[in-house]
Backbone as CSV, one residue per row, in Angstrom:
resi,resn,N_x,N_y,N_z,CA_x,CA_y,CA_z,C_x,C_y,C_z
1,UNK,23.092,-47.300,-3.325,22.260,-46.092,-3.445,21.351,-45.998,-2.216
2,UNK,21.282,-44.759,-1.829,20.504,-44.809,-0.383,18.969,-44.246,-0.741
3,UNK,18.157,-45.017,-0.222,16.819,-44.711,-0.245,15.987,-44.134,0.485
4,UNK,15.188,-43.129,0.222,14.407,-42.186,1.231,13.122,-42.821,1.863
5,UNK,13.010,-42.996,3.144,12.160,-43.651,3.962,10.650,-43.160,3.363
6,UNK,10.099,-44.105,2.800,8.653,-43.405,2.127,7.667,-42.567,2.916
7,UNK,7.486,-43.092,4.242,6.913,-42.071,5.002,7.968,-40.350,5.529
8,UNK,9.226,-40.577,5.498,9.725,-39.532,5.206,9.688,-38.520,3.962
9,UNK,9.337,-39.426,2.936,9.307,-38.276,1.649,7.661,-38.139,2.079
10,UNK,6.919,-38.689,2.329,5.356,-38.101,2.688,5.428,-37.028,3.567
11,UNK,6.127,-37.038,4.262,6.228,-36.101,5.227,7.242,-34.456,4.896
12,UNK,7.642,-34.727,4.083,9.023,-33.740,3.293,7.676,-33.217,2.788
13,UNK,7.042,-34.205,1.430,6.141,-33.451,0.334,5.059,-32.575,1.355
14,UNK,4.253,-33.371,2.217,3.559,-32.474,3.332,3.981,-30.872,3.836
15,UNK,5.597,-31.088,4.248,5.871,-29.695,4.150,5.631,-28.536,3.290
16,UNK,6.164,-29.692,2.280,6.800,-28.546,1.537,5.388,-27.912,0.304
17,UNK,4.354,-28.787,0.326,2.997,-28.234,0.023,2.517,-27.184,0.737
18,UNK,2.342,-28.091,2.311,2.098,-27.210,3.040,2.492,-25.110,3.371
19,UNK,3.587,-25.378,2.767,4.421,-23.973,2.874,4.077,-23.196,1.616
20,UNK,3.909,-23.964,0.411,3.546,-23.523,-0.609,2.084,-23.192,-0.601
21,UNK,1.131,-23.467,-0.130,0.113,-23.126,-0.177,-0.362,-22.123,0.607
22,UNK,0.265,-21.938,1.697,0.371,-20.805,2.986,1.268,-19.280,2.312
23,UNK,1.762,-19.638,1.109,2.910,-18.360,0.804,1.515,-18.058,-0.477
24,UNK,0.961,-19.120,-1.635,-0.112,-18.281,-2.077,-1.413,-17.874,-1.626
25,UNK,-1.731,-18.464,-0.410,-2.635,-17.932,0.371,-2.589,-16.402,0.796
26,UNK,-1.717,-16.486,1.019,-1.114,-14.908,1.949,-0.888,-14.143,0.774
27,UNK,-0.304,-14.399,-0.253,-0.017,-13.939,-1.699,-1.976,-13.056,-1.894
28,UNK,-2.714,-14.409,-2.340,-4.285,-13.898,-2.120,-4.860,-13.092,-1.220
29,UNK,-4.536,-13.014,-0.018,-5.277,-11.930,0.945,-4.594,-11.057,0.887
30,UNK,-3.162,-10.438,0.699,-2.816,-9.626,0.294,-3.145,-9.019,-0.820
31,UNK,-3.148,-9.320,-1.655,-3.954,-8.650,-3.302,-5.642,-8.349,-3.006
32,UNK,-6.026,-8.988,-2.104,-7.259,-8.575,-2.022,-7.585,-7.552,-0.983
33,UNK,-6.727,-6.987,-0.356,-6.491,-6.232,0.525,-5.585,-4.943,-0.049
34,UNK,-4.672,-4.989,-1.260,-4.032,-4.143,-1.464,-4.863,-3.242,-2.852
35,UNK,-5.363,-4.334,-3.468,-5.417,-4.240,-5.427,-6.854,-2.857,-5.065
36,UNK,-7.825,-3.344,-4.221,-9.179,-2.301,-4.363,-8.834,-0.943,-3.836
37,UNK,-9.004,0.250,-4.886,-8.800,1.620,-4.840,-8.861,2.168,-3.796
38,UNK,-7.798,2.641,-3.575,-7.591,3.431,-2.124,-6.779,4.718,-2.395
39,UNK,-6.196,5.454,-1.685,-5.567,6.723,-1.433,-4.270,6.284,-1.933
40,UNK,-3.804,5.082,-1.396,-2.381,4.691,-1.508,-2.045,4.468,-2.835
41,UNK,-3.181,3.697,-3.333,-2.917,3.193,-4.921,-3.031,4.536,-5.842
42,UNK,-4.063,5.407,-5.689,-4.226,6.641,-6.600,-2.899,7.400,-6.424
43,UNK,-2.264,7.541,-5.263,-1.022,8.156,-5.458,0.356,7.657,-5.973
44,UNK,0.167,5.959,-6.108,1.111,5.637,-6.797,0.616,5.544,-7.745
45,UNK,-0.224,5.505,-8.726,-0.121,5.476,-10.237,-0.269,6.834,-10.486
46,UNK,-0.533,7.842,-9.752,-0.219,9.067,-10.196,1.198,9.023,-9.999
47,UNK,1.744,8.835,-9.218,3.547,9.347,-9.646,3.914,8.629,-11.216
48,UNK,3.543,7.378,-11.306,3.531,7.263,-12.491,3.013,7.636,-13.620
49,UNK,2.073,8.595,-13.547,1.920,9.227,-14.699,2.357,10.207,-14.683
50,UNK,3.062,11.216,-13.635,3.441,12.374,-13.892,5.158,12.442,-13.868
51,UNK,5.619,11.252,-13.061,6.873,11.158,-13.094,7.653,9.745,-14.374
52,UNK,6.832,9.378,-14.428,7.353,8.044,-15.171,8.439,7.570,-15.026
53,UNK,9.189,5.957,-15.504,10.465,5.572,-14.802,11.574,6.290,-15.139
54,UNK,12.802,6.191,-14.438,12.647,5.304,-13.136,12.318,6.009,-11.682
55,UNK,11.561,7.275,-11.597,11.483,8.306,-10.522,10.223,7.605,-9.743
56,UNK,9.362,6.880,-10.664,8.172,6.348,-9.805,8.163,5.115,-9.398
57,UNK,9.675,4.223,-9.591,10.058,3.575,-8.637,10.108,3.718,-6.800
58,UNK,10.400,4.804,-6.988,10.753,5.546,-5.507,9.055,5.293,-4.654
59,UNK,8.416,6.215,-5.720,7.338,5.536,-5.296,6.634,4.178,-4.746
60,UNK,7.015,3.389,-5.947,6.841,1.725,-5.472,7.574,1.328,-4.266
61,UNK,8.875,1.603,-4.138,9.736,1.267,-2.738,9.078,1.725,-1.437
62,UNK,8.596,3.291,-1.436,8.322,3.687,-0.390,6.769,3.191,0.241
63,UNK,5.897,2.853,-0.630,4.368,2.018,-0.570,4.709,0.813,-0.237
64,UNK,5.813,0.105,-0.933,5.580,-1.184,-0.522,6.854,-1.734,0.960
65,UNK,7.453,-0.587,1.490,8.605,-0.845,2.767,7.015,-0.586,3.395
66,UNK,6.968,0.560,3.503,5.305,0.727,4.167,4.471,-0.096,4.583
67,UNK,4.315,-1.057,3.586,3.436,-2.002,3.683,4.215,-2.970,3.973
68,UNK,5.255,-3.806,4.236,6.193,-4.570,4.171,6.037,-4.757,5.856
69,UNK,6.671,-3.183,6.346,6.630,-2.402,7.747,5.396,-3.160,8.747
70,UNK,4.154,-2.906,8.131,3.500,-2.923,8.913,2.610,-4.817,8.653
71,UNK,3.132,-5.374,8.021,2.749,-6.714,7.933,3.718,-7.435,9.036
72,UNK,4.823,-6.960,9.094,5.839,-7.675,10.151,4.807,-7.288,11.508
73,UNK,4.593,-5.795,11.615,3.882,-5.075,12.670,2.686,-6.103,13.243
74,UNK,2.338,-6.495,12.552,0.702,-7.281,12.239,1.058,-8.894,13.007
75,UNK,2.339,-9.310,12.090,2.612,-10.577,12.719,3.181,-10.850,14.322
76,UNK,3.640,-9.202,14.366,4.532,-9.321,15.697,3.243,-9.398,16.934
77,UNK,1.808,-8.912,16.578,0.937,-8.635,17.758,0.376,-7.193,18.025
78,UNK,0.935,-6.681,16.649,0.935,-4.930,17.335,-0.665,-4.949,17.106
79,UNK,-1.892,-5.054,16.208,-3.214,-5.070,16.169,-4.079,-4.725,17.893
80,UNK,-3.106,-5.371,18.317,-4.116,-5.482,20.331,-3.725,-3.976,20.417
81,UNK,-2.407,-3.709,20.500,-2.143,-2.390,20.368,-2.558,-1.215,20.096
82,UNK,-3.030,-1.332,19.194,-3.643,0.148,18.434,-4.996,0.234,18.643
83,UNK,-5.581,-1.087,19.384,-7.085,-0.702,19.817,-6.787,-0.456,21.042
84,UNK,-5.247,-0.776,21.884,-5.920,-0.106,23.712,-5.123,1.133,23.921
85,UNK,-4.555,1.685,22.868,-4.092,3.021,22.910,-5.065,3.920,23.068
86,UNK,-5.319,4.540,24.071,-6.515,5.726,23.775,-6.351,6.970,22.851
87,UNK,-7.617,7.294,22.251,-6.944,8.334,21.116,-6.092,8.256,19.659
88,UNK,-6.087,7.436,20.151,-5.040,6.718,19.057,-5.557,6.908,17.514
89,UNK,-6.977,6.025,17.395,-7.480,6.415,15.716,-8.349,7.659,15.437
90,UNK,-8.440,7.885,16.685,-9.113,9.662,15.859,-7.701,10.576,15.524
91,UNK,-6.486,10.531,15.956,-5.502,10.848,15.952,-5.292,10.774,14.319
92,UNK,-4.969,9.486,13.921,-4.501,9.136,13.039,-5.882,9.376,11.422
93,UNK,-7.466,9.315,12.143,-8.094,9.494,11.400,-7.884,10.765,10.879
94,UNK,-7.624,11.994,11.839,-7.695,13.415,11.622,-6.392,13.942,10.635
95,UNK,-4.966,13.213,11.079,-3.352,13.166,10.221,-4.382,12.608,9.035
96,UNK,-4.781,11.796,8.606,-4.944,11.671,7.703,-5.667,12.110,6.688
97,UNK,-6.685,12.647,6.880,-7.716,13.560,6.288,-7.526,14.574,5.861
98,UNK,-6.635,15.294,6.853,-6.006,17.059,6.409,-4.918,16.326,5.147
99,UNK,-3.921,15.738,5.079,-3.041,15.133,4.445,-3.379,14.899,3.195
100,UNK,-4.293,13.841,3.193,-5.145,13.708,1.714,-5.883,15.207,1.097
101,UNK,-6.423,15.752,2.662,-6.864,17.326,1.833,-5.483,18.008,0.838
102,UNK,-4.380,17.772,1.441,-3.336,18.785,1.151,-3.318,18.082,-0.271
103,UNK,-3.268,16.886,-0.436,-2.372,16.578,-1.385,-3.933,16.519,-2.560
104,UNK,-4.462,16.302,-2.170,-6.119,16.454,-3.529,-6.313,18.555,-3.671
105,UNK,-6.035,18.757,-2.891,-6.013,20.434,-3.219,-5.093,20.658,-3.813
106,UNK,-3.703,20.509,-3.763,-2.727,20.639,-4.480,-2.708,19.958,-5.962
107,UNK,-3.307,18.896,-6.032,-3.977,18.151,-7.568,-5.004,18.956,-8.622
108,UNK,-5.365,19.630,-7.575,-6.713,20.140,-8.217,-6.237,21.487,-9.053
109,UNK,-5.063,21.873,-8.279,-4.406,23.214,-8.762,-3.127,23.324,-9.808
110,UNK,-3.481,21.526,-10.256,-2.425,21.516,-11.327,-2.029,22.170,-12.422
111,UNK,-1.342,22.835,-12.960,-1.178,23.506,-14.075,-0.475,22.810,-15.427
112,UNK,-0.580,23.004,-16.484,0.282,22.938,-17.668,1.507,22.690,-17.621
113,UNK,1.921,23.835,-17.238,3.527,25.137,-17.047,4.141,24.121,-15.864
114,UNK,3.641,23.347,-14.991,4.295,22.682,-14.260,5.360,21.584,-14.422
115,UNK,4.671,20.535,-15.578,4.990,19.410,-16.714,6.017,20.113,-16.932
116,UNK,6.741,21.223,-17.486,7.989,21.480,-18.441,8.825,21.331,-17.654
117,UNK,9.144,21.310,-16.238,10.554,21.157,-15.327,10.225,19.988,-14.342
118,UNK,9.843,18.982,-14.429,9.336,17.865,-13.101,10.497,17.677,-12.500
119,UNK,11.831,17.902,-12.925,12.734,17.486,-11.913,12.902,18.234,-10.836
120,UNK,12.852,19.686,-11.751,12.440,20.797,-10.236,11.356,20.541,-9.499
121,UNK,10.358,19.741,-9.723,9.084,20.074,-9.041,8.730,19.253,-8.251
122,UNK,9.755,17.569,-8.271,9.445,16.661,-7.663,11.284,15.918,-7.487
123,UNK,11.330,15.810,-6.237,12.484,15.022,-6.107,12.392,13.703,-5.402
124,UNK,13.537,13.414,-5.170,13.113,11.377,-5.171,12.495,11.637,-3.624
125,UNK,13.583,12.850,-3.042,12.578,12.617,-1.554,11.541,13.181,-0.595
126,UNK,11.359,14.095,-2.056,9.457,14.409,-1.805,8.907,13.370,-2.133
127,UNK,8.620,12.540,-2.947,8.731,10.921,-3.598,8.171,10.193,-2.285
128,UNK,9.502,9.816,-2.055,9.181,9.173,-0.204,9.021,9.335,0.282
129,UNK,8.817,10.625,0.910,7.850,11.372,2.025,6.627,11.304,1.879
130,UNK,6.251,11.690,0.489,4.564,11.612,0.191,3.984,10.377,0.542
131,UNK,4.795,9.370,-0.302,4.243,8.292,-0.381,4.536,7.383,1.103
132,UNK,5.500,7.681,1.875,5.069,7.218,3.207,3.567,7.706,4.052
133,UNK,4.015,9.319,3.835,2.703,9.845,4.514,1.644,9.252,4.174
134,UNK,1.176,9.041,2.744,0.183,8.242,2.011,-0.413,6.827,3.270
135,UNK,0.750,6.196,2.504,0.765,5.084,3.576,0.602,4.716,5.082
136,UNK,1.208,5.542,5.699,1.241,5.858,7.197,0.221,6.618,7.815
137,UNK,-0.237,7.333,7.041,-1.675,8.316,7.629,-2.825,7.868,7.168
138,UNK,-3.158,6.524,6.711,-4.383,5.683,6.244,-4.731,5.066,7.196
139,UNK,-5.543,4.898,8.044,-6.099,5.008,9.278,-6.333,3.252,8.610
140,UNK,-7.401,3.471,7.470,-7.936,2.143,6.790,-6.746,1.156,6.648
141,UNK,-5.804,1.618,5.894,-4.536,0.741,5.232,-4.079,0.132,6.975
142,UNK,-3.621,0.746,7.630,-3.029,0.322,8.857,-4.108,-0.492,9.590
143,UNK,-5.138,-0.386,9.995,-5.917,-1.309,10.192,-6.258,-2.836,9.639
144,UNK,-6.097,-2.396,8.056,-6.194,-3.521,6.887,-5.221,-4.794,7.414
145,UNK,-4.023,-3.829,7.087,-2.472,-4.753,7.102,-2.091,-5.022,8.302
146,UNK,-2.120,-4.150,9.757,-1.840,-4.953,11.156,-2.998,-5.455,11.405
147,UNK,-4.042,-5.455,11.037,-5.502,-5.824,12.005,-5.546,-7.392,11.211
148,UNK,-6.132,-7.195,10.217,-6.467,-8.387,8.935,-5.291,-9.292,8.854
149,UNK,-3.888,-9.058,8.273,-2.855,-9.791,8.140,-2.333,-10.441,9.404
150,UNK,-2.635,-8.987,10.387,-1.720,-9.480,11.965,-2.393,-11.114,12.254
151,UNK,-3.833,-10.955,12.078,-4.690,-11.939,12.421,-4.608,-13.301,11.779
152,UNK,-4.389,-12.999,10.651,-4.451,-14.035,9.672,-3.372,-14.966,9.892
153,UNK,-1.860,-14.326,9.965,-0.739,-14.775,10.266,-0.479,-15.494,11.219
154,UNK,-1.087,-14.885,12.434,-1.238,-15.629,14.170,-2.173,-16.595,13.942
155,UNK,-3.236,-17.256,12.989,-3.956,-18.317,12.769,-3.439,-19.424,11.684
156,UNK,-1.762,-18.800,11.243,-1.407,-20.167,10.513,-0.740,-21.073,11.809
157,UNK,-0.554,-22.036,11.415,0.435,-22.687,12.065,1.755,-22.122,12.364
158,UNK,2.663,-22.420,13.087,3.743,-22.054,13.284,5.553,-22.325,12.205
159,UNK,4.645,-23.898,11.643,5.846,-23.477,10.588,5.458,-22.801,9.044
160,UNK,4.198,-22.437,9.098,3.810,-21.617,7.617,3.093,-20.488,7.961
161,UNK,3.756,-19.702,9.354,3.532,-18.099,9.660,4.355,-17.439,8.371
162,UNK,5.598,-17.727,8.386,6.778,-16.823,7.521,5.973,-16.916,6.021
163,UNK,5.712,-17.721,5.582,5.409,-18.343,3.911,4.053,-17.766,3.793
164,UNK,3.112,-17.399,4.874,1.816,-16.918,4.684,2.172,-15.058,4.415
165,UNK,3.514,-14.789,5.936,3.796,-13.440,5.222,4.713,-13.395,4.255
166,UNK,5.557,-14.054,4.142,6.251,-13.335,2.746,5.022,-13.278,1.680
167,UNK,4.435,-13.981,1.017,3.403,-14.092,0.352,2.565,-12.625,-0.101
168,UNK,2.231,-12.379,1.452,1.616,-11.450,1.553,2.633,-9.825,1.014
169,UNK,3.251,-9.882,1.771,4.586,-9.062,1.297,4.909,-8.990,-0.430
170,UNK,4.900,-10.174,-1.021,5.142,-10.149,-1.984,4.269,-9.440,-3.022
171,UNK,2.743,-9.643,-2.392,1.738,-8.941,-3.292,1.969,-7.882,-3.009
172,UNK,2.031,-7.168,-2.140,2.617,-5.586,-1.803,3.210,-5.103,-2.990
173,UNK,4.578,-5.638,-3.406,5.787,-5.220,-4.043,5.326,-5.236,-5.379
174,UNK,5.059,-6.615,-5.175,4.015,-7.044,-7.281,3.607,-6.016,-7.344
175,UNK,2.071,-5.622,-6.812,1.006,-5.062,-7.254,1.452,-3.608,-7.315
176,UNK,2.269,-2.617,-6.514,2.426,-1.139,-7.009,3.811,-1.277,-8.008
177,UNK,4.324,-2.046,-8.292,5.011,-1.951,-9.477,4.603,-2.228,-10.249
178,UNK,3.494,-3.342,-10.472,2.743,-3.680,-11.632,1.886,-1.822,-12.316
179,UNK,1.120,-1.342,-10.565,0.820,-0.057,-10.963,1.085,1.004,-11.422
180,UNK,2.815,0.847,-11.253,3.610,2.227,-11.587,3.947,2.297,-13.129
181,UNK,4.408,0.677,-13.479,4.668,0.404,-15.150,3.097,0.896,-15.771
182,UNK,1.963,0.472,-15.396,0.941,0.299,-16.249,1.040,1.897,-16.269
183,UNK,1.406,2.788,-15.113,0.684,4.331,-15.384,1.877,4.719,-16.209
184,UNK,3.200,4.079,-16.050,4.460,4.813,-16.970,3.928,4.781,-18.674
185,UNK,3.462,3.511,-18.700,3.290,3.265,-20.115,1.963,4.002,-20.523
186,UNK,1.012,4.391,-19.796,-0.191,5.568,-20.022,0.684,6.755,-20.400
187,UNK,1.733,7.228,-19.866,2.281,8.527,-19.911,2.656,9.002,-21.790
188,UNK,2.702,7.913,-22.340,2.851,7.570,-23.805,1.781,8.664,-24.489
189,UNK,0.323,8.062,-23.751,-0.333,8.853,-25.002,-1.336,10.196,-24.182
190,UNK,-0.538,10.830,-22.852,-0.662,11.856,-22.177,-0.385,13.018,-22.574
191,UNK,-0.682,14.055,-23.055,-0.454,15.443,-23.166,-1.055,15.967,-21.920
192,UNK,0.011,17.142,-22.251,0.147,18.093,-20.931,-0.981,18.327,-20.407
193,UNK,-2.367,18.601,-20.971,-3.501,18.946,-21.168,-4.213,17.664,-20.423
194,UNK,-4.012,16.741,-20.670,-4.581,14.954,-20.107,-4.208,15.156,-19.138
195,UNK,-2.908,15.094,-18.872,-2.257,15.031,-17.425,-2.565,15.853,-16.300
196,UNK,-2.978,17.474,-16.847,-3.622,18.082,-16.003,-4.534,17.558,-15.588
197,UNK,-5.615,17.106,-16.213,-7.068,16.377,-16.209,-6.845,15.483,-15.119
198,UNK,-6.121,14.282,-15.648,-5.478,13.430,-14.600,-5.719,13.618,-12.696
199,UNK,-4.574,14.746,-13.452,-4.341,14.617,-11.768,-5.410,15.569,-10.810
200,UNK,-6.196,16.106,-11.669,-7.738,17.045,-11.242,-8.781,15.486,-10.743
201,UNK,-8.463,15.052,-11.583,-9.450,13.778,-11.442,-9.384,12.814,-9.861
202,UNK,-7.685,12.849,-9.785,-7.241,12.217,-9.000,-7.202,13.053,-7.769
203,UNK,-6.746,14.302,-7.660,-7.254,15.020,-6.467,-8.827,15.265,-5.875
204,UNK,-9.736,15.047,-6.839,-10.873,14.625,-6.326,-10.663,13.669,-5.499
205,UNK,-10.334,12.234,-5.822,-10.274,11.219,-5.612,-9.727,11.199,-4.064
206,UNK,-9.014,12.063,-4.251,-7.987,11.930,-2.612,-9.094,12.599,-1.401
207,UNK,-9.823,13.835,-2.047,-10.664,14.836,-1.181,-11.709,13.396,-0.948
208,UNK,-12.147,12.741,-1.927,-13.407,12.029,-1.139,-13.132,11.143,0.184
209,UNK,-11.796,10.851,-0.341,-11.415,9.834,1.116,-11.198,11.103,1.841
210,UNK,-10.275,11.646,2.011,-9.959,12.673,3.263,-11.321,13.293,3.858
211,UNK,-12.323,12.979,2.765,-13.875,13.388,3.707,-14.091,12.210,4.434
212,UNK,-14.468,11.094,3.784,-14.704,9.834,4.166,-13.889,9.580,6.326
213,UNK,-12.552,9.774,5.931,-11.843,10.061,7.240,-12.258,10.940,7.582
214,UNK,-12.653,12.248,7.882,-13.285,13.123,8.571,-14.313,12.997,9.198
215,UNK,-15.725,12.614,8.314,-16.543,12.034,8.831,-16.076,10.780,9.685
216,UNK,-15.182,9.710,9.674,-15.065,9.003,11.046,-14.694,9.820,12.326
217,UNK,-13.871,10.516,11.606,-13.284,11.260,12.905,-14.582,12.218,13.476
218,UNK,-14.958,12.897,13.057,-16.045,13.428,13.748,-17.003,11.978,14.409
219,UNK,-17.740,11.357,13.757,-17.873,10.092,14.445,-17.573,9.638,15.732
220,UNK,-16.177,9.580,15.901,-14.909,8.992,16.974,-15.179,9.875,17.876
221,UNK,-15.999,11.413,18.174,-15.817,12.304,18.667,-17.396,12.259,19.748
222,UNK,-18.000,11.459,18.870,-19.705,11.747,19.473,-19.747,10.918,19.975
């Protein structure tokens, strides 16, 4: 029987801790970076309450490639990037602000009469468009995930870079599917009447950030 050199299994277990603790690390700064209320999250648990499964899957896919997208972005170095671009975040502050306007004005103007045909009213790839735009025009989110993660990632070591991002990645995927089930299963005790409410509530929600970005952008300007 062949026996494993004891300082070799010290050195195996070392790894292989090591990797494990770097994948729930990254697991943790991701959730703490994704889970607190933002634009991105209000629009995925709204698809889930107005679309419920499996249409607000689409949703979850397109938030979390998004976010997936730009954690690789983060690890690759792109962060130096987006600060020596000139123009660059008032750009993206301003896409984003009108965007959230569109889509919290359009909330606000929800009707009843809408609820009776959702398949007409929403398709899988208005779905992914929104919810990229969501994602992609968050001035904050993109900062969060290439700035914060990019950083974090370039300060592990080199063999627990990957295990710090998948980790991170992984909370991505968890957490808006965890969001989309919890709003599917709200849809239970929703009438048409709630749901309007809902999504009045939630288009507020979108207008305060799309102010919030405005005011930077005016900011960015002085």
């Amino acid at each position: 029987m062949h026996r494993i050199a004891p300082g070799l299994g010290r050195a195996t277990g070392g790894y292989h801790g090591a990797v494990t603790a770097a994948f729930f690390t990254g697991l943790a700064l991701g959730l703490a970076l994704i889970v607190p209320i933002g634009a991105q999250n209000v629009f995925v648990f709204g698809q889930g309450v107005s679309l419920g499964m499996p249409r607000a899957l689409w949703a979850v896919v397109a938030a979390a490639v998004c976010d997936t997208i730009l954690i690789v972005l983060g690890a690759a170095g792109t962060s130096a990037l987006l600060d020596s671009v000139p123009g660059l975040r008032p750009a993206m502050l301003a896409a984003g602000a009108l965007f959230l306007t569109y889509l919290g004005v359009k909330s606000l103007r929800t009707k009843p009469t809408e609820f009776d045909d959702e398949t007409g009213t929403w398709s899988r790839g208005q779905v992914l468009r929104r919810t990229a735009a969501v994602s992609l025009l968050n001035p904050h989110a993109i900062l969060d995930t290439v700035g914060v993660l990019g950083a974090a990632i370039a300060a592990q070591a080199a063999a627990t870079r990957l295990p710090f991002a998948v980790g991170a990645v992984f909370a991505s995927w968890t957490w808006f599917l965890v969001l989309a089930t919890a709003a599917h299963a709200l849809r239970r005790v929703m009438t048409k009447e709630r749901r309007v409410w809902f999504d009045r509530i939630s288009g507020l929600i979108l207008l305060v950030f799309a102010g919030w970005l405005a005011v930077e952008f005016v900011q960015t300007l002085a």
